[in-house]
N, C-alpha and C positions, 0 to 999 in steps of 0.2 A: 448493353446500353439500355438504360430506363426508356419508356414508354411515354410522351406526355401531353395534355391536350391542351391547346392555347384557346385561352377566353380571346373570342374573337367578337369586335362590337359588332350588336345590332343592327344598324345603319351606315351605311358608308357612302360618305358623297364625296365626288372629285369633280373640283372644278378647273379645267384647265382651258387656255390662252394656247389655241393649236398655231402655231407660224408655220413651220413646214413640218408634214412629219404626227404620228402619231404621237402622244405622249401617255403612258400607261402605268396607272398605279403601283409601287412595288408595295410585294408583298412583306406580311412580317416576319420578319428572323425566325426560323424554327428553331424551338428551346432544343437545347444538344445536353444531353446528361448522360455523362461518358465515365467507365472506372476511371481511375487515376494509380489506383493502390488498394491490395487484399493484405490483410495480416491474417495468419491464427491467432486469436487467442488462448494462451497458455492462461491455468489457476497457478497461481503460485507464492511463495511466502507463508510468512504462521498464518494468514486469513484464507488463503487461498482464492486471493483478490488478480482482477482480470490484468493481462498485462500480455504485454507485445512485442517482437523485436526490432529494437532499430538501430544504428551505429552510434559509437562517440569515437572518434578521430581515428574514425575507417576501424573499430573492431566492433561486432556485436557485442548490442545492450540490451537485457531484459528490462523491460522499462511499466512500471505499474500504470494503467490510464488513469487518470485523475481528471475528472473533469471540476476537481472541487480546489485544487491546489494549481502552483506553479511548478515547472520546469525541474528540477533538481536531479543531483546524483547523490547516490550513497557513500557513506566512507571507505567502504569496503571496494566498491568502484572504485573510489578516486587513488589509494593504495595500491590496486592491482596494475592500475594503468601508470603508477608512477608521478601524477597529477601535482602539480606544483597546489599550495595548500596555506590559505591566506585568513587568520582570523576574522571574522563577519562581524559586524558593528550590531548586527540583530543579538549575537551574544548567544542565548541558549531559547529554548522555543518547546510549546508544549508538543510532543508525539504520542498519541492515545491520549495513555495519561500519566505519561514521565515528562522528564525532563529531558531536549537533547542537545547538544552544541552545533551549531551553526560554521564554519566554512564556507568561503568561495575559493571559482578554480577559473584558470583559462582554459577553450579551448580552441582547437581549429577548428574543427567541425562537429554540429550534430546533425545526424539523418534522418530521416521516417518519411520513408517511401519517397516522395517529390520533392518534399519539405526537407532543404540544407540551408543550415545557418550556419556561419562562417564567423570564426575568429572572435567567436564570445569571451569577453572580455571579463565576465561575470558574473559566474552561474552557483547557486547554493548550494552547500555540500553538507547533506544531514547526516549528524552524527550518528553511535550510540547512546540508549538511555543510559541513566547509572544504575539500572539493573542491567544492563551490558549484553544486550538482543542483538544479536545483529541478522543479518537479513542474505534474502537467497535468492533478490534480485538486484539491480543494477540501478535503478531513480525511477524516477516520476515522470510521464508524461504530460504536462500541464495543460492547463486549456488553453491558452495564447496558443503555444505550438501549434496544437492538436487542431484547432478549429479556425485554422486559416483556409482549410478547405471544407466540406460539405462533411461529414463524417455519419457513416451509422454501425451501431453498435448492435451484436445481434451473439447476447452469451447462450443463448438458447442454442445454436448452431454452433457457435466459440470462432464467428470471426470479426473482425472491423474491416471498412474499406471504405476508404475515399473516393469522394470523387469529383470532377471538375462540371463547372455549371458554367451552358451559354445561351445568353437573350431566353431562360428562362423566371423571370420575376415575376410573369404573369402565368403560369403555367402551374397544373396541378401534376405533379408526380408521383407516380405508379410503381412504389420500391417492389411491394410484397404480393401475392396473390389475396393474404388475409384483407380484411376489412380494416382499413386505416380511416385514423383522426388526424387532424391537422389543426394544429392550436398554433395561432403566432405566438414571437415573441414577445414579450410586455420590456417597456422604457426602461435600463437601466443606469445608475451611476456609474457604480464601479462594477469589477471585473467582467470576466469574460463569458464564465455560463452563463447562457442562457434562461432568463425567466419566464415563465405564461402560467395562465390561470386553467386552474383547474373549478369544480363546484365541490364540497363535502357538505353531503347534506344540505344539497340545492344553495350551499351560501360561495360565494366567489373567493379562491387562494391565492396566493401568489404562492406557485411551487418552483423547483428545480430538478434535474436530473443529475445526484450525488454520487460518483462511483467511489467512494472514499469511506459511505457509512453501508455495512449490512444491513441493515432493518430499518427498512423505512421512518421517517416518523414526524410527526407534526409539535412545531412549538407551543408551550402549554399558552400563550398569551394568546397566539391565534385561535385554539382550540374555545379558549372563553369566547372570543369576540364573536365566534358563531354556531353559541351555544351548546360546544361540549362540558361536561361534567365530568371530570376525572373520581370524584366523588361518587357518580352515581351508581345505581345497582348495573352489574357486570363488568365495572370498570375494575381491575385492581393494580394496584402499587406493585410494583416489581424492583425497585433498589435501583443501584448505582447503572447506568447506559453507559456500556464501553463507548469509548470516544470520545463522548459529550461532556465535554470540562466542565466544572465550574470553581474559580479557582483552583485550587492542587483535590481539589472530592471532584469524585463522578455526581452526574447529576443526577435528581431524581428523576424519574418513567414509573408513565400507568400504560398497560394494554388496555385501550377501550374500544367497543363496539363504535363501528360507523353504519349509519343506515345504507349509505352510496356513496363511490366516488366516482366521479366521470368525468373522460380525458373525451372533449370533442362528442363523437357520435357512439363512446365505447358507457358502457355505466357500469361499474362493478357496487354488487349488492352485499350488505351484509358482510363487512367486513372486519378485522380488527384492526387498526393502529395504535404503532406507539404514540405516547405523548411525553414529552420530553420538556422540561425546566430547565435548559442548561445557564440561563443568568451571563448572558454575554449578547452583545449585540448582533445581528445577524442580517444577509441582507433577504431570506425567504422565508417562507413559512412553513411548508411544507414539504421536508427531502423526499425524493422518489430515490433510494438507494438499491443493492445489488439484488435483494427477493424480488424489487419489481424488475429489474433488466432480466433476470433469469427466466419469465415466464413473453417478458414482450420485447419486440425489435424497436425500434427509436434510430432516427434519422435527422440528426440536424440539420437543416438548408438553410446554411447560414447567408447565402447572400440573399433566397429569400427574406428570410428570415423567422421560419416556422422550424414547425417541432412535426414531422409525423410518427406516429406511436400505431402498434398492431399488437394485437396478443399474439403468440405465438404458442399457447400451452403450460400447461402445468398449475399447481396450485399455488393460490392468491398469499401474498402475504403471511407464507406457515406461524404458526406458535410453537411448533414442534421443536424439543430443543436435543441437541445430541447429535448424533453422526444423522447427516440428511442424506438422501440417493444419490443424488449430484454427488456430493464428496466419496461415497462408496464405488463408483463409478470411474470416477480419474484414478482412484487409489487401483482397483482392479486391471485399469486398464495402462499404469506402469508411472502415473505421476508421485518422482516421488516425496515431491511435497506432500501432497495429500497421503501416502503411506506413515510417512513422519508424523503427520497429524491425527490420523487414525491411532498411532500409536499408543498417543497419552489420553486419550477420551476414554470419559468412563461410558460401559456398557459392551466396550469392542472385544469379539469374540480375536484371542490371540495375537495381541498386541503385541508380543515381543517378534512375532513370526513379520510385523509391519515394520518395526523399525529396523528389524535386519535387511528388507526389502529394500529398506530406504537407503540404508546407507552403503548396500552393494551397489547402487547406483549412485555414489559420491555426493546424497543427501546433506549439506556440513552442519548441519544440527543433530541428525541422527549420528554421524560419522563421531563427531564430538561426544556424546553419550555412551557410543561403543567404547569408543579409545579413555574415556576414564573412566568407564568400570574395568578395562584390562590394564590399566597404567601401572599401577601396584604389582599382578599376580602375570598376568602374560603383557610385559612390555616390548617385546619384539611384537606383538599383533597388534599394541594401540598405535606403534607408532605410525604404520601407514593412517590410521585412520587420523589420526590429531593430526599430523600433515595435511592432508586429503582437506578436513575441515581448517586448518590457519590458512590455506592456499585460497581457500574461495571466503574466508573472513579474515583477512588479514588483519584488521582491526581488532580482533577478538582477544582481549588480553590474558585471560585463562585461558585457552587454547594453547598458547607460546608458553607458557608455565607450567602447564603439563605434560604437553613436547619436549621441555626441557627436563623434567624430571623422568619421564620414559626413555631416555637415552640418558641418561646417566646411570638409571637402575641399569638397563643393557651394554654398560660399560663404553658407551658413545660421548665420553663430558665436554672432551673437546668443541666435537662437533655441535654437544647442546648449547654451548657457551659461545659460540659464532652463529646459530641461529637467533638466539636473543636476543643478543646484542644486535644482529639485525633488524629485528621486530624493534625492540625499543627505537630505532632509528626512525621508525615514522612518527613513535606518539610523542604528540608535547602537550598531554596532561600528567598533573603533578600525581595525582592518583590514578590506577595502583603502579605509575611507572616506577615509584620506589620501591616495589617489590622485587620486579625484576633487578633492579641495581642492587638490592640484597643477594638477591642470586647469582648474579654475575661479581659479586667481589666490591662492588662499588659505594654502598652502605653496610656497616654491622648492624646487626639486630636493636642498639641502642637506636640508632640514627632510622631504622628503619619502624621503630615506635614512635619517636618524636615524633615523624612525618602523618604515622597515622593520625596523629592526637591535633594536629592544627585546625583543623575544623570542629570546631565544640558539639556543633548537630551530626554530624559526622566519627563522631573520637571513636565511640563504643563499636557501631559496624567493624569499621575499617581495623582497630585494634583485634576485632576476633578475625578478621579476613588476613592480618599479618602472622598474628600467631599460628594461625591452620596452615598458611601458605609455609612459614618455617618448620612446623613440623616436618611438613611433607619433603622438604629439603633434604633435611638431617635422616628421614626415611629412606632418600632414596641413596644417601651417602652409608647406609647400613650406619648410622650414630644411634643407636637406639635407645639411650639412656632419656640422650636429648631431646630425640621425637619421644618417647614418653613424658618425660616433664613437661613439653609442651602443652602436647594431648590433654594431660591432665588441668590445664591451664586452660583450652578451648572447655573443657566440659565446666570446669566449674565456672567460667564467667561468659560464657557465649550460649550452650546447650542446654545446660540444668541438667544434666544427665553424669 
């Protein structure tokens, strides 16, 4: 239990009307700030972004913390659980910087720790992009959820935990032994994070706490208003900001010098931030995203309604760009997302020795990379692993295509032709489900070009992803006339090669 010292007034007069009997001042409520709920936090995913576990209808769910989004589950969750699956009127929605489809689901219940919600009627279900990522958590924990109770986040340590506040509103609380700040929170319209002002460069912000972006960064409008130069000497241009939309382009970002930024009683000197043009309206100015959780703890007290913030260690805001120690650190110590991720970074001493790491531990990105470079030459060894990977991405539509073709190379067609046909049973997009239905008997190769070619932005892709995916058919059917004329079909109008 926290520690906490009640502002007590100055003066106190009691005037009482004695009949019989003393009558004696009561005193005030001591403030009670009690755990409620500890999580670990796990990194997890292609970012290796913080997340937590808590149930959907009584089974464990890796759940990514968000304190910049809503509530949602993944497709690949809502598949595995068998999840009834309701087109969303929202339709499709930017993710990073794709495109993804939209879903709602019923459920009974979601959990996290105290917090059960019962018989959600309608909860968003995000797709894959059409570059077809899918992912190696479970949803989103949104802020409505999340911060119906007190919440502090502390990645430095790697946990969160709640907790329950009483007839504390006047009380100062004592989370950490470090030196804390306490910034309220500032008036807002909509949502649920939390705003307060910070100073950059002694002029006043409206920032946020974003677990959604890595790298901090301030809007370029705010930056003018109090007199940054993106232009000026030490600032420079850096290109496209993952994340930061600006219609279907990333937006532009400058790294520039800040002279200070200071949260409360803490001032960090000499620093650099992004600054970001994203060209969309926004309700802050300044993200505080995952480089600064990584060095400080942060504590929302929402029924207060303050923010306390502590450093906790390590360096400000890096530039450094590449495998950082934190990531070297989870990979060593058996996470194997971050082995997976190590993997395809440039500069990593023995990457292939990482993604093996990854996928003996049922990595299904890494699992999926094994099992199609052995599909063709050892298809008895890919198939556990493209198993391994469609089991925990269900969604994953090359995954089932390539499972289907490793057993049939390994003389299993049967068996591959009632795997897919089970797969195709959950999707109801038009593309590439016609691939599979070429596979399974259910289109010829004409019917299965046509289908490529009805999207005119779309025709070329999807034509060279038809043709490669029949080659690989007729490959694994030993037709090898016919996988060569294909082949020779992918090279001269897909590869140039």
């Amino acid at each position: 239990m926290f520690s906490a010292s009640l502002r007590r007034p100055l003066g106190f007069l009691v005037c009482s009307l004695l009949v019989s009997g003393a009558v004696q001042a009561q005193e005030p409520a001591k403030c009670r700030y009690s755990l409620a709920a500890a999580f670990p936090i796990h990194f997890v995913g292609p970012q290796l972004a913080p997340a937590i576990e808590g149930s959907v209808n009584g089974s464990p769910a890796m759940l990514l913390v968000r304190t910049d989004a809503a509530t949602s589950l993944t497709l690949d969750s809502a598949q595995k659980r068998n999840l009834p699956l309701r087109s969303s009127s929202r339709g499709w929605r930017y993710s990073g910087s794709d495109y993804t489809r939209v879903w709602t689901t019923r459920l009974d219940e979601f959990a996290l720790g105290p917090i059960r919600v019962n018989r959600i009627r309608e909860l968003p279900v995000i797709g894959n992009t059409r570059y077809n990522m899918s992912y190696s958590f479970d949803g989103h924990l949104g802020a409505q959820m999340m911060f119906q109770k007190d919440i502090e986040l502390d990645l430095h340590d790697k946990r969160m935990r709640m907790f329950e506040s009483e007839h504390c509103n006047g009380a100062k609380i004592r989370p950490w032994a470090e030196d804390t700040s306490v910034l309220p929170y500032n008036e807002q319209k909509n949502g649920w994070n939390p705003h307060f002002t910070v100073l950059v460069n002694d002029k006043e912000v409206d920032a946020v706490i974003d677990t959604g972006v890595e790298r901090s960064y301030m809007k370029l409008e705010a930056a003018k208003r109090i007199g940054i130069d993106a232009d000026a000497p030490g600032a420079r241009i850096q290109g496209g900001h993952y994340g930061i939309l600006s219609g279907d382009n990333r937006a532009d970002y400058w790294s520039v010098p800040v002279a200070s930024l200071q949260l409360g009683n803490e001032r960090l000197r000499d620093i650099e931030l992004d600054v970001v043009d994203p060209k969309y309206p926004g309700d802050a100015e300044l993200y505080l995203g995952l480089d600064f959780l990584r060095t400080h703890r942060v504590l929302f007290a929402n029924k207060q309604r303050q923010l306390y913030v502590a450093y906790a260690g390590g360096e400000l805001f890096p530039r450094t760009v590449g495998v950082q120690p934190w990531m070297m650190l989870e990979a060593e110590n058996g996470n194997p997302d971050a082995q997976y991720l190590l993997s395809h970074m440039i500069g990593v001493e023995q990457p292939r020795a990482w993604l093996e790491k990854a996928a003996a531990q049922g990595q299904p990105q890494a699992s999926l990379v094994l099992g199609r470079e052995r599909m063709d030459s050892q298809p008895a060894a890919a198939i556990p692993l493209l198993r391994t990977a469609l089991d925990k991405m269900p969604s994953h539509r090359a995954a089932a295509l390539w499972l289907y073709n490793a057993r049939v190379r390994n003389g299993e067609a049967e068996l591959a032709r009632t795997e897919l046909q089970a797969s195709l049973g959950k999707q109801d997009d038009e593309w590439p489900q016609a691939i599979g239905e070429f596979y399974v008997g259910k289109l010829d190769a004409a019917g299965l070009l046509a289908a490529a070619g009805k999207d005119q932005a779309l025709a070329r892709e999807r034509s060279c992803q038809a043709n490669s995916y029949m080659m690989e058919w007729h490959a694994a059917r030993g037709e090898k006339e016919r996988a060569a004329s294909l082949q020779a079909v992918v090279r001269a109008e897909c590869t140039g090669r």
